[in-house]
C-alpha positions as CSV (number, residue, x, y, z in Angstrom):
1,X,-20.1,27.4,-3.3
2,X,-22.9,25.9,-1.4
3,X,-21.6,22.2,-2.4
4,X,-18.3,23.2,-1.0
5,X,-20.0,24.2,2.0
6,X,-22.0,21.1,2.4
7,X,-18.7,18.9,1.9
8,X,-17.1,21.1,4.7
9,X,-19.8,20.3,6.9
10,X,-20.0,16.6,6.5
11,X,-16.5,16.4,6.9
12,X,-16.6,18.1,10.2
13,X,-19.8,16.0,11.4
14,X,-18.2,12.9,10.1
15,X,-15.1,13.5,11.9
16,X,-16.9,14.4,15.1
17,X,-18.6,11.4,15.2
18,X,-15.8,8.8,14.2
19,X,-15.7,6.2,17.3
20,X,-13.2,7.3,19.8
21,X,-11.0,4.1,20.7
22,X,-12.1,2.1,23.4
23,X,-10.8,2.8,26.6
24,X,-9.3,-1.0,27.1
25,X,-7.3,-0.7,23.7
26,X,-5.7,2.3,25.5
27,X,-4.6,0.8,28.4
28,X,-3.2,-2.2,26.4
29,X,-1.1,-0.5,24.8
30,X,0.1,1.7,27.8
31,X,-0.2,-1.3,30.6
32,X,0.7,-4.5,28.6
33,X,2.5,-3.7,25.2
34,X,4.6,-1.4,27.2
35,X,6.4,-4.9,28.6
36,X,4.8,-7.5,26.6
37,X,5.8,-6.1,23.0
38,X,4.6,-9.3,21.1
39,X,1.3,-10.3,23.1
40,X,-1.5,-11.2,20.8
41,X,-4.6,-10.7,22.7
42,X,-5.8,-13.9,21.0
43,X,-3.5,-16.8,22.1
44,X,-5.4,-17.4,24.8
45,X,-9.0,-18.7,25.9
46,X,-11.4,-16.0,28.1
47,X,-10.0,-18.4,31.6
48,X,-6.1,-17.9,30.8
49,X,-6.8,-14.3,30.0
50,X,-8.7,-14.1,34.0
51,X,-6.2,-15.5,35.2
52,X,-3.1,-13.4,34.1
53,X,-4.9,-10.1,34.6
54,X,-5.8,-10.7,38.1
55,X,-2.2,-11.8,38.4
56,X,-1.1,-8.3,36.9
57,X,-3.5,-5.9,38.1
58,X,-1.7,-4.9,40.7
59,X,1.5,-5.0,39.3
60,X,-0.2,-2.9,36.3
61,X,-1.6,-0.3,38.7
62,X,-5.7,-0.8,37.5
63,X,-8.0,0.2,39.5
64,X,-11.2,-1.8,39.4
65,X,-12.7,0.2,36.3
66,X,-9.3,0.1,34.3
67,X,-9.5,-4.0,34.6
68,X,-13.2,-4.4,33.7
69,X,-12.2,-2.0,30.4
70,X,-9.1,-3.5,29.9
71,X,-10.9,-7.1,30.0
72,X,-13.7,-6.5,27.7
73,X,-11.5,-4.9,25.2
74,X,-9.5,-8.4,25.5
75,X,-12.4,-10.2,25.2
76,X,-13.9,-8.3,22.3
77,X,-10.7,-8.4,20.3
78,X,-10.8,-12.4,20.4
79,X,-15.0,-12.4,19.7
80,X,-14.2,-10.8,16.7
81,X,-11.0,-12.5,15.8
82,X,-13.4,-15.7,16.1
83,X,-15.8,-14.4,14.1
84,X,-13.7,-13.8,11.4
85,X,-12.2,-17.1,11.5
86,X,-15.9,-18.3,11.0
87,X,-16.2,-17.0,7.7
């Protein structure tokens, strides 16, 4: 019984402490995707990337703190699609 318990509370802690998506992954998928079903957040170099979401930010509806989160989930998703690529 008490290793059942034990289980039962790691689960829950476990599961309470998963990482909650980021908030830029988010508002890809409900800002860009929505029109944009095939956009690979890793055709393009950091520059281009500037450069497009200042062109849609308005047309997007982000306030200020919805672009920076949307851009550094960009950004992170081609770091580590780099890094891999390294390997």
């Amino acid at each position: 019984m008490a290793v059942v318990v034990a289980l039962g509370v790691s689960v829950i802690v476990a599961a309470e402490q998963a990482p909650a998506a980021p908030p830029g992954k988010k508002l890809y998928e409900a800002k860009c995707i929505r029109c944009h079903k095939d956009l690979d957040p890793t055709i393009y170099e950091d520059m281009t990337w500037k450069r497009w979401l200042w062109k849609m930010k308005d047309k997007a509806r982000l306030d200020n703190e919805e672009y920076g989160d949307l851009s550094d989930y960009l950004k992170g998703v081609r770091e580590a699609a780099k890094s891999r690529k390294a390997r």
